[in-house]
Structures are given as structure tokens and as C-alpha cells.
C-alpha positions as CSV (number, residue, x, y, z in Angstrom):
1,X,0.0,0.0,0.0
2,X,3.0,2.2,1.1
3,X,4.6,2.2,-1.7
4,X,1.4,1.8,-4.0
5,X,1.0,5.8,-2.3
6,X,4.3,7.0,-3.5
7,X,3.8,5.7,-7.4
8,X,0.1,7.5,-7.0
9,X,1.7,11.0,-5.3
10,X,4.5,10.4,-8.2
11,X,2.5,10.3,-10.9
12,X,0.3,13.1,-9.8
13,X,3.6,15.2,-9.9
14,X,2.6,18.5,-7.8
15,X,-0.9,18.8,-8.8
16,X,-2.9,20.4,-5.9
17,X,-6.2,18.9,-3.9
18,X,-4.8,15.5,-4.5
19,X,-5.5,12.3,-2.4
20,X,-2.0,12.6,-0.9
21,X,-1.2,16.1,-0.2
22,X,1.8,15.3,2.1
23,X,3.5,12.4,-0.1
24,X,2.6,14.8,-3.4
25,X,4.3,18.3,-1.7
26,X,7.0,16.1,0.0
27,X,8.2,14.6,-3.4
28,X,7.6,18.2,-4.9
29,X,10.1,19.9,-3.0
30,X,12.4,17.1,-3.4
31,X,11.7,17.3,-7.2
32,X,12.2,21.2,-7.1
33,X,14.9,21.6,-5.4
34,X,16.9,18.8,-7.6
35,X,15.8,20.4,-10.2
36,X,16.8,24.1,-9.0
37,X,20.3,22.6,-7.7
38,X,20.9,21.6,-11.3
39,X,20.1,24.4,-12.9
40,X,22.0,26.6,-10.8
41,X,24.9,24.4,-11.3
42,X,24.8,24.8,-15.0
43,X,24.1,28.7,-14.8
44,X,27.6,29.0,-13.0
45,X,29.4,25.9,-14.5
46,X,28.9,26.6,-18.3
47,X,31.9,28.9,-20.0
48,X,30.5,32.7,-19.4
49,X,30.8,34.8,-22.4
50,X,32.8,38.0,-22.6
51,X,32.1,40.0,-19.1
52,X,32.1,43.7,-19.2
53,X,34.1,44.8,-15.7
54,X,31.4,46.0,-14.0
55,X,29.3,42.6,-15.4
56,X,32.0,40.0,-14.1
57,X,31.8,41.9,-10.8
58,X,27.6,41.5,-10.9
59,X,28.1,38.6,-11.6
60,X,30.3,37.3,-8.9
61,X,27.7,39.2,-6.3
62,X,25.4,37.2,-7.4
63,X,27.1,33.9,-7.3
64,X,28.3,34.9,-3.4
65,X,24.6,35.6,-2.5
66,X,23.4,33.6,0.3
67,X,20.6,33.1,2.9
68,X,20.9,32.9,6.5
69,X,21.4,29.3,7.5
70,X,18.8,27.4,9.6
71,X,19.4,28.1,13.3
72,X,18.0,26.0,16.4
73,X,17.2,28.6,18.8
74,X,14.3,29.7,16.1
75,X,12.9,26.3,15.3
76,X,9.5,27.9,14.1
77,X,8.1,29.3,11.0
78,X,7.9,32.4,12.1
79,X,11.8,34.0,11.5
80,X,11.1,37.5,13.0
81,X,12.8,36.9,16.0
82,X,15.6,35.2,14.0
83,X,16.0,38.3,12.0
84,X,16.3,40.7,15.1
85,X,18.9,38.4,16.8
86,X,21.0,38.7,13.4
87,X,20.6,42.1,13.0
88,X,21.6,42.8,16.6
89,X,24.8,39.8,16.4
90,X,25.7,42.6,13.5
91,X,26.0,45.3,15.4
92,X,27.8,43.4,18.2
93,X,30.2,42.6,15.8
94,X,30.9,46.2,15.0
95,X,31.2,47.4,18.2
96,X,33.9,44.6,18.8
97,X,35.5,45.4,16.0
98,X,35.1,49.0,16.7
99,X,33.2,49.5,13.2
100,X,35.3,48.0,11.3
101,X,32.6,47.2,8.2
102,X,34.9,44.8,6.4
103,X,35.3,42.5,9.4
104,X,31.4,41.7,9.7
105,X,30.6,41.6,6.2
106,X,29.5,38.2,6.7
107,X,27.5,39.3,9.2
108,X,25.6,41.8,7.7
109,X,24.8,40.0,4.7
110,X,22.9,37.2,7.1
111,X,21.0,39.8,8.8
112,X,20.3,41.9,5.7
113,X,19.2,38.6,4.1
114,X,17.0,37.4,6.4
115,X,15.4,40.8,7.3
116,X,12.7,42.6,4.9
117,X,14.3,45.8,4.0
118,X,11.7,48.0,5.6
119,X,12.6,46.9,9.0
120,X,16.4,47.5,8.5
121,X,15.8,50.5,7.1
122,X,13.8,51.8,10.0
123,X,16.3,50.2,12.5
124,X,19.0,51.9,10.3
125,X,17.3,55.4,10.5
126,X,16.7,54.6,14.3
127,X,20.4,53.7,15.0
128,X,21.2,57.3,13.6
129,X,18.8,59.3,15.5
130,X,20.1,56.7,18.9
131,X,16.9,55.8,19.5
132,X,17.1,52.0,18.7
133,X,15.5,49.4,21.1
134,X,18.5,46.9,20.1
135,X,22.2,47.3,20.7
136,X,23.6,51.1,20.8
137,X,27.0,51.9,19.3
């Protein structure tokens, strides 16, 4: 019967209101992200035509660009909390460093990338007007 359910969920390939809506979106997302891995891989693995400078340096932005990893302490859907904490670890970082941008980089990026921009760019305004609830310079 078991695996009766998976050849059904296959062969209904991502179709929604099916019979097995767990199997179906389980063996979507594997399918997806396969599918995404590989075409990601051949974006950045085929020969790149001739680059303008300021292309080749888009370019490797882009390839550098990545999400904030999965963290334990915020097991839940809801990232909020997760966002605040990397935004905040960010600024702990420059104080340590005593604002030295370069240094926390990293850093930044994770919160930045976790974050919708219209929080950090309140929290920015609020850090220069020193009013910010988090961690003060």
C-alpha cells in the first residue's frame, strides 16, 4: 500500500487537492529543489561569455549571494525573532570590531538577508537618531 501511495503521489507530480497532499508536496520539493540545484549548477558551471568589468563583478555578487542558514534557537516558521537576533549579532560585531565594516561583512549579509528591508531600514534610521530598542554603538 505504502509504496502503491508513492507511485500514485508520483504520478500526480505537484498537482494540488490531491488524495496525498503530504506524499505529493514532499516529493515536490524534493523534485524542485533537484531540479533548481541543477540548474543553478549549470548557470555557473557553463563557460560565461565575454564580461564587461562592471558585469563579471555583478556577476560574482550574485554567485556569493546567500541566505541565512537554519538556526535552532528559532525552530519555528515564524523568522522574526531570528531576524532581530542577526541584526543585533551585526552590530555586536561592530562594536567589537570598533566599526570595522569589512570585518562583519558576513554578518551583515545574514541579517540583511534574512530581514525585509523595511525593518532594516527603520532600524538603520533609528540607530542614527540613537533611539534603537537593540544594541547602541
Amino acid at each position: 500500500s505504502r509504496s502503491r501511495s508513492r507511485t500514485l503521489a508520483q504520478s500526480l507530480v505537484c498537482k494540488p487537492f490531491c488524495i496525498f497532499p503530504y506524499l505529493v508536496s514532499r516529493f515536490c520539493v524534493l523534485a524542485l529543489r533537484k531540479k533548481m540545484s541543477t540548474k543553478i549548477n549549470k548557470i555557473f558551471t557553463e563557460q560565461i561569455p565575454e564580461l564587461s568589468a562592471e558585469d563579471a563583478a555583478k556577476l560574482e555578487i550574485v554567485k556569493n549571494v546567500r541566505t541565512t542558514p537554519r538556526d535552532a534557537r528559532f525552530p519555528s516558521q515564524n523568522q522574526s525573532n531570528h531576524c532581530w537576533n542577526r541584526y543585533n549579532e551585526w552590530l555586536l560585531c561592530l562594536k567589537s570590531t570598533k566599526g570595522d565594516e569589512e570585518g562583519c561583512k558576513n554578518m551583515k549579509q545574514l541579517a540583511f538577508s534574512i530581514c525585509p528591508s523595511i525593518w532594516t531600514d527603520k532600524w538603520e534610521e533609528e540607530r542614527e537618531e540613537h533611539i534603537f530598542a537593540g544594541l547602541q554603538e
